[in-house]
N, CA, C and O atoms as a Tripos MOL2 file, in Angstrom:
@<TRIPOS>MOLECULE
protein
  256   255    64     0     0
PROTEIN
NO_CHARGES

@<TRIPOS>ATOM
      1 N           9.8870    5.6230   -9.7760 N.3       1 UNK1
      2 CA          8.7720    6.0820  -10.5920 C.3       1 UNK1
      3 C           8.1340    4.8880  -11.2890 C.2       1 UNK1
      4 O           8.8060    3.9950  -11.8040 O.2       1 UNK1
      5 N           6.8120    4.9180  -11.2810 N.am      2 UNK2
      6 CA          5.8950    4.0130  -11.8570 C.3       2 UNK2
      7 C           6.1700    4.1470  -13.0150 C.2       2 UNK2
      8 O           6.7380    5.2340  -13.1190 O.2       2 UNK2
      9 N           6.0720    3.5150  -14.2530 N.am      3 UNK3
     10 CA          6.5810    3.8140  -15.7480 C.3       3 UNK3
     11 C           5.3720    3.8110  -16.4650 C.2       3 UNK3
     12 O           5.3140    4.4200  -17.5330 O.2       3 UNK3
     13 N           4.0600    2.9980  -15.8660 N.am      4 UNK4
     14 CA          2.8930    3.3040  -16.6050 C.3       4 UNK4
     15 C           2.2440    4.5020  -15.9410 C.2       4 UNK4
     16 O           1.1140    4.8170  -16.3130 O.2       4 UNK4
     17 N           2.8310    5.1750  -15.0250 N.am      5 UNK5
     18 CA          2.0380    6.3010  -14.4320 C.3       5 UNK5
     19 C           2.9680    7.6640  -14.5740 C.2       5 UNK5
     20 O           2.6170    8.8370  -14.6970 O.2       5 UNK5
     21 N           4.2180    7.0980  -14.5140 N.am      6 UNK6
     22 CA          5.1130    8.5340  -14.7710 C.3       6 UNK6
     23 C           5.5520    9.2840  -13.6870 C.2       6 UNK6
     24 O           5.9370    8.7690  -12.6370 O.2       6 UNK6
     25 N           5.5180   10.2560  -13.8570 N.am      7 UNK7
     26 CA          5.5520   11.2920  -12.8500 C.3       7 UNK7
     27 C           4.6060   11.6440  -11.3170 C.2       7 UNK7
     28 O           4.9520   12.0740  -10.2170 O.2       7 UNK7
     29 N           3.3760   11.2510  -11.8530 N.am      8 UNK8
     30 CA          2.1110   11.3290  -11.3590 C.3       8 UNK8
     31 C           2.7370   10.4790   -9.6340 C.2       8 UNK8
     32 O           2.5300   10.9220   -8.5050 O.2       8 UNK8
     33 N           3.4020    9.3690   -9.9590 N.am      9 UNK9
     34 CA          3.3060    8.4780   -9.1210 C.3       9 UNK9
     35 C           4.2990    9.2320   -7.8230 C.2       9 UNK9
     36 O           3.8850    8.9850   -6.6900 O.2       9 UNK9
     37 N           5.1330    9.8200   -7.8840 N.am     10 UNK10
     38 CA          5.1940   10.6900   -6.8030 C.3      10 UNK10
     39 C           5.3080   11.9700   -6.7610 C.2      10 UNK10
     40 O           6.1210   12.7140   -6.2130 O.2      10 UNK10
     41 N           4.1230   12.1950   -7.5980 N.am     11 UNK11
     42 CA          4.4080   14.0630   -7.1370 C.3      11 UNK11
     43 C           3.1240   14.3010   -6.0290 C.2      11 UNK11
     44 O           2.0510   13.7070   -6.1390 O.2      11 UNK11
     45 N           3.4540   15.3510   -4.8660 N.am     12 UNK12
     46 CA          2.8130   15.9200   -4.0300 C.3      12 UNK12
     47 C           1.4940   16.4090   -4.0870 C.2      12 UNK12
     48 O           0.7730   16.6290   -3.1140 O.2      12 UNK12
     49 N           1.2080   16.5720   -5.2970 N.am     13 UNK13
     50 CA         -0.1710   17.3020   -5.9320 C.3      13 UNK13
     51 C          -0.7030   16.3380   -6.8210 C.2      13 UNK13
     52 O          -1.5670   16.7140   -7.6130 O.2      13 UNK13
     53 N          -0.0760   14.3510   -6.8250 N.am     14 UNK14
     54 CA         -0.7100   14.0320   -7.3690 C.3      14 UNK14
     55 C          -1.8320   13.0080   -6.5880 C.2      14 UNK14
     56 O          -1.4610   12.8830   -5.4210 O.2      14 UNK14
     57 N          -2.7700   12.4290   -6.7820 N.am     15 UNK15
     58 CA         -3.8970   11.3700   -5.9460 C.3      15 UNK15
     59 C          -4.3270   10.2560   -6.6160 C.2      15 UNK15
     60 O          -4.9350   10.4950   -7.6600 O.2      15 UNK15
     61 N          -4.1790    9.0580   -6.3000 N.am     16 UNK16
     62 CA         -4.6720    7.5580   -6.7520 C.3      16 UNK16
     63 C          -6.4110    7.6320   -6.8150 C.2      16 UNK16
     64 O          -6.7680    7.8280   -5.6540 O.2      16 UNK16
     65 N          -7.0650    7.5880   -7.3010 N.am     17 UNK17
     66 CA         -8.5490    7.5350   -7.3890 C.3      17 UNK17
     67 C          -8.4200    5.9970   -8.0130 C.2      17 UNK17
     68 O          -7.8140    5.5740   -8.9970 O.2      17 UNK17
     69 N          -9.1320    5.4400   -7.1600 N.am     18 UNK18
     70 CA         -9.7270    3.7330   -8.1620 C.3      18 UNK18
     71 C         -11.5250    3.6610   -8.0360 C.2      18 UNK18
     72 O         -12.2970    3.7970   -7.0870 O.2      18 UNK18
     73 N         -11.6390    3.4920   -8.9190 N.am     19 UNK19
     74 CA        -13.5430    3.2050   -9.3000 C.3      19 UNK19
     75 C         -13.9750    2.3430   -8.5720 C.2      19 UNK19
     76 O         -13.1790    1.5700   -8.0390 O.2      19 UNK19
     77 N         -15.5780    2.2170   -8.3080 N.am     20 UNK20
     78 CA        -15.8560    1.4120   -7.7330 C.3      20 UNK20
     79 C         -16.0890   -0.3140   -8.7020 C.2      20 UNK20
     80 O         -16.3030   -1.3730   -8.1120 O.2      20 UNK20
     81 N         -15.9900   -0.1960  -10.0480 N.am     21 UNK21
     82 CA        -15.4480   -0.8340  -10.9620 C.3      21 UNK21
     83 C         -13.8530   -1.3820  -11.1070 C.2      21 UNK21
     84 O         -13.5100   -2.1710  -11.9870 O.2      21 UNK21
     85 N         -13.0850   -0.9120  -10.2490 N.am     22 UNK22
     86 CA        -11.5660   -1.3610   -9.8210 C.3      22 UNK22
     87 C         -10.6260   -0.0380  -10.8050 C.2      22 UNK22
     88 O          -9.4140    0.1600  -10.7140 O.2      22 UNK22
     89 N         -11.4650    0.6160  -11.5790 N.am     23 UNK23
     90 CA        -10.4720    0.9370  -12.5850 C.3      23 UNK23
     91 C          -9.4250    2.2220  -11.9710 C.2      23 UNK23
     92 O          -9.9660    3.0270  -11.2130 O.2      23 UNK23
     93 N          -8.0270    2.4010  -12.2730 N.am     24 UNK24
     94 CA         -7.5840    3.2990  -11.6660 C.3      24 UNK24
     95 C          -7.4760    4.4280  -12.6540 C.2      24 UNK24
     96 O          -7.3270    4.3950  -13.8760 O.2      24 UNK24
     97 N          -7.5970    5.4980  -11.7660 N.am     25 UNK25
     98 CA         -6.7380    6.7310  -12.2500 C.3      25 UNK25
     99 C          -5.8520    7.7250  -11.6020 C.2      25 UNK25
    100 O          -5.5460    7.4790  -10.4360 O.2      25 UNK25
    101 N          -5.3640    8.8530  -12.1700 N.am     26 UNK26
    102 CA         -4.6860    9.6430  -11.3320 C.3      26 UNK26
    103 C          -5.1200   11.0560  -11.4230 C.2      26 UNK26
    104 O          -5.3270   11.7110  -12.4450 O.2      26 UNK26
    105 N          -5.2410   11.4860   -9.9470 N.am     27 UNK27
    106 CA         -6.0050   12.7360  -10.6510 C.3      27 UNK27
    107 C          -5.0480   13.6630   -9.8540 C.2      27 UNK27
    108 O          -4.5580   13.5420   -8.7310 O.2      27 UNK27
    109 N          -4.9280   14.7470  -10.9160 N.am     28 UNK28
    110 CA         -3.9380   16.2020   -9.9150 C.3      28 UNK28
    111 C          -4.7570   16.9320   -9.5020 C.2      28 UNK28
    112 O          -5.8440   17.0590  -10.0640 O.2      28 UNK28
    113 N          -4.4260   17.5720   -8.4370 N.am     29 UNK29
    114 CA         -5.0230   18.5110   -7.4260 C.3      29 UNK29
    115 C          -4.4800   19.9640   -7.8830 C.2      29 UNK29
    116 O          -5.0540   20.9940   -7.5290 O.2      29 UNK29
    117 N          -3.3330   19.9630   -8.6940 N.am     30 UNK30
    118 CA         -2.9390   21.5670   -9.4290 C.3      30 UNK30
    119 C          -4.6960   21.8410   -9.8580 C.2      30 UNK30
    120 O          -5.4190   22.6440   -9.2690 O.2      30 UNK30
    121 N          -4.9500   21.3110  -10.5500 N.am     31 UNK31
    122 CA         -6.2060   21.4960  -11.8740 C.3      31 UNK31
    123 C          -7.3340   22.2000  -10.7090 C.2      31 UNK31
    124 O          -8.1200   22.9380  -11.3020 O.2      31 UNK31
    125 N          -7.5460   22.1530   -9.4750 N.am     32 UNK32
    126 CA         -8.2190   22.6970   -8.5730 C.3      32 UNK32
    127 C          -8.3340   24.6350   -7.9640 C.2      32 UNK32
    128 O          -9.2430   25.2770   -7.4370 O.2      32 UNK32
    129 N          -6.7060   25.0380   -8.4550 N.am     33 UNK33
    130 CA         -6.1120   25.9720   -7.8160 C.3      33 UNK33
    131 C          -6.9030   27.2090   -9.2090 C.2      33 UNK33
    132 O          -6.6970   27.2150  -10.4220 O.2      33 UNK33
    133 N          -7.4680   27.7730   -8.6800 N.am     34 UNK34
    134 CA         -8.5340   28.7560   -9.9940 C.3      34 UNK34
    135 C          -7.3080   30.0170  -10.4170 C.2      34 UNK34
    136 O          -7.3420   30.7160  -11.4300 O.2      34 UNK34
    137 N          -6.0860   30.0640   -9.1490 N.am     35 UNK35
    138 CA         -4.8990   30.5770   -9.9520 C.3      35 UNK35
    139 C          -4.1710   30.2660  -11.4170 C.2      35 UNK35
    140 O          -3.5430   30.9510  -12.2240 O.2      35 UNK35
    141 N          -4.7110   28.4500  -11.3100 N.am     36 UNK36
    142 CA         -3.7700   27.7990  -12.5990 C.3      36 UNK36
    143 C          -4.7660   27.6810  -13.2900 C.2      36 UNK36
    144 O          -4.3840   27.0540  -14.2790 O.2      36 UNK36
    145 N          -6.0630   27.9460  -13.4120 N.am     37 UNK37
    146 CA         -6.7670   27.9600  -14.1270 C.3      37 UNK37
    147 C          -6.6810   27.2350  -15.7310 C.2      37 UNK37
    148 O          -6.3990   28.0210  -16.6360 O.2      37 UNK37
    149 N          -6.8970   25.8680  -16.0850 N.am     38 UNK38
    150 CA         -6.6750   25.2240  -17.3150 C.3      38 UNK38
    151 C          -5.3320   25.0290  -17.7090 C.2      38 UNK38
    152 O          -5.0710   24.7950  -18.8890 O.2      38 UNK38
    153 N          -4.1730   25.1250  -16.5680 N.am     39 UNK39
    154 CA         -2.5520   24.5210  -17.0140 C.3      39 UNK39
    155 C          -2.8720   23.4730  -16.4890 C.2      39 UNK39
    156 O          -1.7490   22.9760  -16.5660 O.2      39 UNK39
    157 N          -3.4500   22.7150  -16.0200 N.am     40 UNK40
    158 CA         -3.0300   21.1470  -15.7570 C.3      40 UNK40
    159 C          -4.3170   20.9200  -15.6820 C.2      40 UNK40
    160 O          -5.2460   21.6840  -15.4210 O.2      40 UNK40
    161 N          -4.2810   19.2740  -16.0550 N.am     41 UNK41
    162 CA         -6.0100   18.3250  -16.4950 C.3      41 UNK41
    163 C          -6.1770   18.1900  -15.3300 C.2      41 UNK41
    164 O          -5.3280   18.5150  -14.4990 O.2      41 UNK41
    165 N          -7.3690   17.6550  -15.0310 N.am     42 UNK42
    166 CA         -7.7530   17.3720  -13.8140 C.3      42 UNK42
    167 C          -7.5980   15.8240  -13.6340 C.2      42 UNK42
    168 O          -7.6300   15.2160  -12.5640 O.2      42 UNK42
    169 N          -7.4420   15.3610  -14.7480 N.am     43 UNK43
    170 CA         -6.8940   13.8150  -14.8680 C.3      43 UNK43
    171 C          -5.9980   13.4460  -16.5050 C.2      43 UNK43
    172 O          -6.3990   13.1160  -17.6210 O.2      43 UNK43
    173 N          -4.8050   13.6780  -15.9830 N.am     44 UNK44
    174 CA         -4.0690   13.8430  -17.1360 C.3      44 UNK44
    175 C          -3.6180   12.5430  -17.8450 C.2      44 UNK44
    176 O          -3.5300   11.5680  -17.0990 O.2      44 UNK44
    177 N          -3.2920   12.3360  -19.2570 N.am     45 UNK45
    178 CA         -3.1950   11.4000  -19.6200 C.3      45 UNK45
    179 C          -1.8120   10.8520  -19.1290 C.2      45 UNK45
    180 O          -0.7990   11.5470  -19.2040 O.2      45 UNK45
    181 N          -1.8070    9.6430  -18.6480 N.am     46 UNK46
    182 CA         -0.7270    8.7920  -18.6920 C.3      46 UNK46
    183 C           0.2910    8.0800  -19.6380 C.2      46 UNK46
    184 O          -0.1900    7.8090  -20.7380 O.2      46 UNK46
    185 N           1.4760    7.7520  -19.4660 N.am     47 UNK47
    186 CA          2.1610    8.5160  -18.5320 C.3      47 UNK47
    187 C           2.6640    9.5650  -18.4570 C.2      47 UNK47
    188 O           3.3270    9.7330  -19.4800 O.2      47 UNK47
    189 N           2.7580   10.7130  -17.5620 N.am     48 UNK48
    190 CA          2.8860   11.7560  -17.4350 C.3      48 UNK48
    191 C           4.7530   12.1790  -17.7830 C.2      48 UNK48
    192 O           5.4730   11.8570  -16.8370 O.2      48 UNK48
    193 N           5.2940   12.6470  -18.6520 N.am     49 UNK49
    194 CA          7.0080   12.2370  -18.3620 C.3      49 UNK49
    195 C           7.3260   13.8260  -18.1840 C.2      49 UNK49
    196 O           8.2300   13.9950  -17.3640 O.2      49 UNK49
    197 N           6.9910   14.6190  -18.5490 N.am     50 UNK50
    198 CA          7.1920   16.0330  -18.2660 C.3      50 UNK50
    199 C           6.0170   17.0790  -17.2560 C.2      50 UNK50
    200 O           4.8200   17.0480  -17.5410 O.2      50 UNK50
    201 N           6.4630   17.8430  -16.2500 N.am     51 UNK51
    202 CA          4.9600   18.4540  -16.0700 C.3      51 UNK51
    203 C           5.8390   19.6930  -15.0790 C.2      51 UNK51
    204 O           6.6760   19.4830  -14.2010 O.2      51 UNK51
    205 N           5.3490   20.8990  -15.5420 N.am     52 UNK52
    206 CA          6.1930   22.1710  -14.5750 C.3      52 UNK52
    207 C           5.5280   22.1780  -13.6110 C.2      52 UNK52
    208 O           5.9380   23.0900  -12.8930 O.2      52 UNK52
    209 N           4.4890   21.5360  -13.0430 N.am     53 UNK53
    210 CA          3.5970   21.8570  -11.7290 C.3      53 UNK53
    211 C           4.0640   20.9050  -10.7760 C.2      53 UNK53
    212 O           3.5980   20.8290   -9.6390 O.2      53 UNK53
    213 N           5.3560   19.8720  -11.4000 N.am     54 UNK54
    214 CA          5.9980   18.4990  -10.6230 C.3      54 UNK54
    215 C           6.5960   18.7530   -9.4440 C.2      54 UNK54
    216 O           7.6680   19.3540   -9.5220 O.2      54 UNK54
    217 N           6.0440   18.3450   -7.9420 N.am     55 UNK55
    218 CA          6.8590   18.4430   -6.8670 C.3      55 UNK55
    219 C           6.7790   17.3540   -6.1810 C.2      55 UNK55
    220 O           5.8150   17.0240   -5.4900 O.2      55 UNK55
    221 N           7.8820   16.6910   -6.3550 N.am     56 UNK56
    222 CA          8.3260   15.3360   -5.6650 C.3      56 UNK56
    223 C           8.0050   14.8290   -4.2010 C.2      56 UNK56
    224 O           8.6610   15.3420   -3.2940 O.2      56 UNK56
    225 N           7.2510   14.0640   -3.9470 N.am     57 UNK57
    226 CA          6.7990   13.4900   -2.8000 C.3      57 UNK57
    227 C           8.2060   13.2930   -1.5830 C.2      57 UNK57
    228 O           9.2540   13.1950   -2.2230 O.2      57 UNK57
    229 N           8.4060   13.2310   -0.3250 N.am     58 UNK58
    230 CA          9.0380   13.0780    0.4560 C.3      58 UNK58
    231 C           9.1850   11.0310    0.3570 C.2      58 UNK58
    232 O           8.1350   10.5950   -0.1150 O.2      58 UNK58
    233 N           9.9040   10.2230    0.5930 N.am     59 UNK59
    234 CA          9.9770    8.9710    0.7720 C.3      59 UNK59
    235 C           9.0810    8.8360    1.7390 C.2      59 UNK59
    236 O           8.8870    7.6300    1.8880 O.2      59 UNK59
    237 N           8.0550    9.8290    2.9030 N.am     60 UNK60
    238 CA          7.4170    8.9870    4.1310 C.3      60 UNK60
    239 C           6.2530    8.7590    3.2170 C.2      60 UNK60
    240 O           5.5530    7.7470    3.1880 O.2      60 UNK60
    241 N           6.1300    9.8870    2.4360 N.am     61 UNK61
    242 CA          4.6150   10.0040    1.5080 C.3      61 UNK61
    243 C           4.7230   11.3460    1.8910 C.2      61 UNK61
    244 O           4.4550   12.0090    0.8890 O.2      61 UNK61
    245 N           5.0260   12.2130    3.0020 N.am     62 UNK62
    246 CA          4.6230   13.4370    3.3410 C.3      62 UNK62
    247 C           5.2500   14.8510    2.3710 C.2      62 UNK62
    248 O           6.4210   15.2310    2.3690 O.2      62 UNK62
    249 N           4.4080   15.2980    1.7960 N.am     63 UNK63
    250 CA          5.0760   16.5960    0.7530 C.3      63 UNK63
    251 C           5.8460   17.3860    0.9800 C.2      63 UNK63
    252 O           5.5620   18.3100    1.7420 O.2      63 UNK63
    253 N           7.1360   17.2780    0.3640 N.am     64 UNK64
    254 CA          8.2390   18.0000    0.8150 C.3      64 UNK64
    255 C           8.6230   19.1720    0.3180 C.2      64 UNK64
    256 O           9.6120   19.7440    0.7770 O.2      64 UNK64
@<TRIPOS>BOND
     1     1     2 1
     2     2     3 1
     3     3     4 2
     4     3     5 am
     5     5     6 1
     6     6     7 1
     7     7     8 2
     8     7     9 am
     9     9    10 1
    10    10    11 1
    11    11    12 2
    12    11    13 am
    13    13    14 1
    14    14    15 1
    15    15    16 2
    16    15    17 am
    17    17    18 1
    18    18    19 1
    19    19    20 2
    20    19    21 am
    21    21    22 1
    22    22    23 1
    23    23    24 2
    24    23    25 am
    25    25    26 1
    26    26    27 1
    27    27    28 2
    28    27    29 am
    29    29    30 1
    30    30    31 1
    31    31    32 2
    32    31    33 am
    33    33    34 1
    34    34    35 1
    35    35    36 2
    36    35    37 am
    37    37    38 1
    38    38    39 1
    39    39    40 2
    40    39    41 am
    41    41    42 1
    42    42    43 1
    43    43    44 2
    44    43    45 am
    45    45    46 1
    46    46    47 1
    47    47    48 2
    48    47    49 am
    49    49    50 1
    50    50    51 1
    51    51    52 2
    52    51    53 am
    53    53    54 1
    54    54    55 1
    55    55    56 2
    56    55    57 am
    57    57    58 1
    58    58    59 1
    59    59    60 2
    60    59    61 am
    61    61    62 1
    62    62    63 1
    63    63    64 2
    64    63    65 am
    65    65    66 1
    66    66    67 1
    67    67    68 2
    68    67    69 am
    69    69    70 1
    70    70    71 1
    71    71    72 2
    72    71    73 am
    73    73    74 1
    74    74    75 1
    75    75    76 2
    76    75    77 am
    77    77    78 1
    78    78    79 1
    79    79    80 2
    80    79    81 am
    81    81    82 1
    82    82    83 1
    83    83    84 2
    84    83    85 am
    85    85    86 1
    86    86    87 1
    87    87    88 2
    88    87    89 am
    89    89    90 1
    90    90    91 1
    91    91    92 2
    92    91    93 am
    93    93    94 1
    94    94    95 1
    95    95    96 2
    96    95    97 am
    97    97    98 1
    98    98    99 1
    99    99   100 2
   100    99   101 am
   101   101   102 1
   102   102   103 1
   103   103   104 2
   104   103   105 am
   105   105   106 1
   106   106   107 1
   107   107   108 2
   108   107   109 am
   109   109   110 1
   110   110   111 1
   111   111   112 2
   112   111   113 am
   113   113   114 1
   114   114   115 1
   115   115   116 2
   116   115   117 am
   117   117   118 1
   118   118   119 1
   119   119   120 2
   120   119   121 am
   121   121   122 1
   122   122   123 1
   123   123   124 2
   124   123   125 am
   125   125   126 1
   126   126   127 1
   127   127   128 2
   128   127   129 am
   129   129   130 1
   130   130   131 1
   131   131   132 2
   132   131   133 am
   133   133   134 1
   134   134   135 1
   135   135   136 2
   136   135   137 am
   137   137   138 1
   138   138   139 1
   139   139   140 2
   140   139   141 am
   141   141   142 1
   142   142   143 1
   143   143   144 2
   144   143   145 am
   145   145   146 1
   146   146   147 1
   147   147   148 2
   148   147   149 am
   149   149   150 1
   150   150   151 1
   151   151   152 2
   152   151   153 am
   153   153   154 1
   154   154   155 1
   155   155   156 2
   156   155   157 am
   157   157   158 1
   158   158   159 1
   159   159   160 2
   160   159   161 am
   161   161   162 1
   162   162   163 1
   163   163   164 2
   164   163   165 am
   165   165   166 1
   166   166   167 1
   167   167   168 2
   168   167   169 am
   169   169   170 1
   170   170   171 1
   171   171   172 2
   172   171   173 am
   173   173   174 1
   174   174   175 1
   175   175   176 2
   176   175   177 am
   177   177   178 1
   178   178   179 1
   179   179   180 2
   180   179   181 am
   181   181   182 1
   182   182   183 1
   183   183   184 2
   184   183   185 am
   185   185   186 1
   186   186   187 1
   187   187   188 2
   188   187   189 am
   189   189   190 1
   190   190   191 1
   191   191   192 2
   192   191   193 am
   193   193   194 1
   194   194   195 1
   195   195   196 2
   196   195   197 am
   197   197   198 1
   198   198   199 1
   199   199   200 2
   200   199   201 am
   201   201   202 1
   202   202   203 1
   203   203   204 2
   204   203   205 am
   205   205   206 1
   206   206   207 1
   207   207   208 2
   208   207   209 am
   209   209   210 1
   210   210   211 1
   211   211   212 2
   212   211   213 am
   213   213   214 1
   214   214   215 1
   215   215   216 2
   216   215   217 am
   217   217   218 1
   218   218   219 1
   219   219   220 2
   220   219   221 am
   221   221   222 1
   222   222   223 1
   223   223   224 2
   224   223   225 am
   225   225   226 1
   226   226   227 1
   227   227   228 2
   228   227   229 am
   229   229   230 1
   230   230   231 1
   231   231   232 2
   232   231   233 am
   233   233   234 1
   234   234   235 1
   235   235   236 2
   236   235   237 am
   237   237   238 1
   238   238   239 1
   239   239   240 2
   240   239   241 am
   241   241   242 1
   242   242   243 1
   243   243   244 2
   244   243   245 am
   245   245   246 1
   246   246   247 1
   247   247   248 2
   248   247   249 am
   249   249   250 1
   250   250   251 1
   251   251   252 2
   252   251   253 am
   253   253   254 1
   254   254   255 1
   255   255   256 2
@<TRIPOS>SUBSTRUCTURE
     1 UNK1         2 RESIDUE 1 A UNK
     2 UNK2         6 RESIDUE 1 A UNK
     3 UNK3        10 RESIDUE 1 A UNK
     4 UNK4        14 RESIDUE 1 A UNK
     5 UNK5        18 RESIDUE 1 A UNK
     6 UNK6        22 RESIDUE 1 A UNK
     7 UNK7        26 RESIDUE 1 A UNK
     8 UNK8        30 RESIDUE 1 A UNK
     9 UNK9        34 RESIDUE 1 A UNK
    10 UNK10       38 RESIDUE 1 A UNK
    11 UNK11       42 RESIDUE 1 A UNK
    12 UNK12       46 RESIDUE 1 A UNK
    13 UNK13       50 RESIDUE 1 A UNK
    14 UNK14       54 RESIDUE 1 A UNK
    15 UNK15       58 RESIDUE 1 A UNK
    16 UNK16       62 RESIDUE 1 A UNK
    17 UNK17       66 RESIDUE 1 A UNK
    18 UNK18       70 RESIDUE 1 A UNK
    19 UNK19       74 RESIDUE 1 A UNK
    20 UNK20       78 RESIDUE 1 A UNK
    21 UNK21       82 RESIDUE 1 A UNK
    22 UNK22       86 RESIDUE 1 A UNK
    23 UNK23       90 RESIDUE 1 A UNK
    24 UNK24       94 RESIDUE 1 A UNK
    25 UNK25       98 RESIDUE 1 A UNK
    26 UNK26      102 RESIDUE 1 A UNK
    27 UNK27      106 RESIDUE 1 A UNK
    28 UNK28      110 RESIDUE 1 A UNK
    29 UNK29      114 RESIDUE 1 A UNK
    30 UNK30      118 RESIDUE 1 A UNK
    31 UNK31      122 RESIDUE 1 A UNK
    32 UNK32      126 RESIDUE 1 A UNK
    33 UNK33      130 RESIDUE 1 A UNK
    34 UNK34      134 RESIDUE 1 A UNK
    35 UNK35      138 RESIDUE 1 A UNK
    36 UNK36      142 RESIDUE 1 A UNK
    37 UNK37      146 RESIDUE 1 A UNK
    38 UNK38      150 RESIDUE 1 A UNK
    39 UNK39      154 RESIDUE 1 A UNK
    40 UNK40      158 RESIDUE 1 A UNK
    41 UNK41      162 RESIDUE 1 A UNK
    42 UNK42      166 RESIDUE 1 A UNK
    43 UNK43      170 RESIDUE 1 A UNK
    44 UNK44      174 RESIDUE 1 A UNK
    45 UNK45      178 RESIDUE 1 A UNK
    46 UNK46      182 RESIDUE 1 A UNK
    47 UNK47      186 RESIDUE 1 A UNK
    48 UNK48      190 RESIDUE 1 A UNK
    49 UNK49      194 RESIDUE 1 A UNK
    50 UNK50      198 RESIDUE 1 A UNK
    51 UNK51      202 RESIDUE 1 A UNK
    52 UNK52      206 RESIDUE 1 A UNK
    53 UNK53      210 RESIDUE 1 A UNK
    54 UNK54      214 RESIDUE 1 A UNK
    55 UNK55      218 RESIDUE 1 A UNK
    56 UNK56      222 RESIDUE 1 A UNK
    57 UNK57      226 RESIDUE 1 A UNK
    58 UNK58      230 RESIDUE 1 A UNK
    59 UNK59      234 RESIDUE 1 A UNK
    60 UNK60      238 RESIDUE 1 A UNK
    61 UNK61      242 RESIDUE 1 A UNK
    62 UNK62      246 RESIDUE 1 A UNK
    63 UNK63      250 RESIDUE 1 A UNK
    64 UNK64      254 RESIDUE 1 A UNK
């Protein structure tokens, strides 16, 4: 786990966005689902150390 990114850095529902300014962020794809409607940001503050929507990436990258 990334320690300035948290959790974010391998969960399945999370995505690297960088600006065309270089700047990075992380944005979750939960915040999309109109089921979860306002439980998760659409770019949450970092670092993330707790989150119930957390599902751990596979080691290939592929969501397990």
């Amino acid at each position: 786990m990334n320690a300035a990114v948290g959790l974010c850095a391998d969960c399945r529902y999370a995505r690297r966005v960088v600006s065309a300014r270089g700047s990075e962020f992380w944005r979750c794809l939960r915040a999309d689902d109109p089921a979860l409607a306002g439980e998760f940001p659409k770019y949450p503050r970092l670092p993330v150390q707790r989150c119930r929507g957390y599902a751990r990436r596979d080691a290939s990258g592929t969501p397990s």
